[in-house]
N, C-alpha and C positions, 0 to 999 in steps of 0.2 A: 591370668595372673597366677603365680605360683602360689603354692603354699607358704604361709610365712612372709610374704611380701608384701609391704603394705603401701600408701598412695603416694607415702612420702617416695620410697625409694622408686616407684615406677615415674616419677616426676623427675626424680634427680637424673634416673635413666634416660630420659627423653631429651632434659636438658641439655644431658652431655654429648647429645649426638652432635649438635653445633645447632648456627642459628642461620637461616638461607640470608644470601649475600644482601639483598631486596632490605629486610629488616632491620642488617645490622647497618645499612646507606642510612637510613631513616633516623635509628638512633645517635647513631654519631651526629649526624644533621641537627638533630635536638639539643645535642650535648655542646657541640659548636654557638647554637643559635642563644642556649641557655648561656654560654660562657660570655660572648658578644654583648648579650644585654645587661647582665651581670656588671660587668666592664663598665659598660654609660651608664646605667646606674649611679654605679658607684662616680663616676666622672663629673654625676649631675650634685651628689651632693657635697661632694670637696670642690667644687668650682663653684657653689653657691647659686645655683643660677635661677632659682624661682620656681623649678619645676616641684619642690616639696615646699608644701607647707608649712603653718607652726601644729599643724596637726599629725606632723611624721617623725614621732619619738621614737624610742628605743624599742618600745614593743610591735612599731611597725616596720621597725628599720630589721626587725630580727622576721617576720613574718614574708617579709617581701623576699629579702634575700636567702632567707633559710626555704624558701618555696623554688629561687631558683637553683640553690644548691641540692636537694634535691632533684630536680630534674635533673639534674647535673651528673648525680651519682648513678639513679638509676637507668639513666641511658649510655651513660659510660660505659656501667658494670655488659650492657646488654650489647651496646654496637662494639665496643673497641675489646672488651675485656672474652666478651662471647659467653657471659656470665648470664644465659638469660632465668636462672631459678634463681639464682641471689636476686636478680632482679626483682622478680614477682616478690619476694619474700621483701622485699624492704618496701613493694609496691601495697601489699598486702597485710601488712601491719602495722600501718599507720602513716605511711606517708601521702598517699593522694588525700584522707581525710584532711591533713594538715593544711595539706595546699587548698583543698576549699573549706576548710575553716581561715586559712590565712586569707582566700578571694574576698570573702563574704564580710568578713573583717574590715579588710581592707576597703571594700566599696562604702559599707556603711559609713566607716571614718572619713574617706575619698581624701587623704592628704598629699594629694596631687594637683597639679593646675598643667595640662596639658598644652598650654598657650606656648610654656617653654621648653615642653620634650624635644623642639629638633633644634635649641638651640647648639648643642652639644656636637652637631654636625657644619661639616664647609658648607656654605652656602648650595654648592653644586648639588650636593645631596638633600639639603633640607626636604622638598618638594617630596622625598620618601615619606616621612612622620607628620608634614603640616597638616595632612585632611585629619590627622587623631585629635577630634575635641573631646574635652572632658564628656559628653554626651555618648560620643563613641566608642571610647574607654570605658564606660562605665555598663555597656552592651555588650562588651568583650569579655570582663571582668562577669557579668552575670552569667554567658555562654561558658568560660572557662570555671564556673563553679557548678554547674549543670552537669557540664563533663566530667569533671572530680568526682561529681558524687556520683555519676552512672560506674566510673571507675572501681569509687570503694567498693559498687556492688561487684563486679566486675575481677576486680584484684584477685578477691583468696579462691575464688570460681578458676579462674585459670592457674595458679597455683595448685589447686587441688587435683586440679583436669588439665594438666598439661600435656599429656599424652593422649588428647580424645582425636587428634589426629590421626596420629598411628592406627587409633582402634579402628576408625570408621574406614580405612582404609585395610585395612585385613592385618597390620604387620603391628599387633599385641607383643610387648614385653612379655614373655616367660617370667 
């Protein structure tokens, strides 16, 4: 490390070298998956169809979707945009906490009824969503807030050390 260079700018250097092709499949894949569900989401509670209860108010409706807009952003910024230090930086300052305060949130209140998650699909497809019982969602829901919070730990550690690659490999930013 140079003189005068501190972990910020060795991280921004690392970032800008780009992000291998592997990575940025993955995010975009996220970003797609997250907008998809996003989408029936929202289809499920303008069509009325059973799948939210009278327990999915405003501060769940803001919790659920602002958890997938979020993933939305930060795999965006990271697969399409090739932004992956903005990335960490929105990952790392409160966003994966959000999404499992949001999981955790959400499970306790459970204002879901999984009976009619695949009503939102043709027939042909149903057979995708039917095995998701409330039981099994509520398994997912407790694994996806495990992974949150390994993340928070996670987040500002790669953030900080984003270039421990480079290192362990010989080829140190100057």
């Amino acid at each position: 490390m140079a003189t005068g260079e501190n972990w910020f700018s060795r991280g921004k250097a690392e970032a800008d070298k780009g992000i291998p092709r592997s990575d940025r499949v993955v995010s975009i894949s996220i970003c797609v998956l997250c907008i998809l569900l996003l989408a029936y989401c929202a289809a499920h509670q303008v069509q009325a169809t059973g799948f939210y209860t009278s327990g999915f108010n405003g501060f769940e409706m803001f919790l659920l979707y602002g958890s997938l807009v979020f993933w939305i952003v930060s795999s965006g910024l990271e697969g399409i945009f090739s932004r992956r230090l903005l990335s960490r930086i929105v990952d790392a300052f409160g966003g994966v906490l959000f999404v499992a305060f949001s999981l955790i949130w959400l499970l306790v209140v459970f204002p879901f009824d999984f009976a009619f998650f695949p009503t939102e699909l043709p027939d042909s497809l149903s057979f995708l969503l039917k095995w998701i019982s409330n039981g099994v969602a509520r398994v997912i829901m407790a694994l996806g807030f495990v992974f949150h919070l390994g993340a928070a730990l996670y987040a500002p550690i790669a953030y900080k050390f984003i270039d421990i690659k480079s290192f362990r490999s010989g080829k140190q930013a100057d």
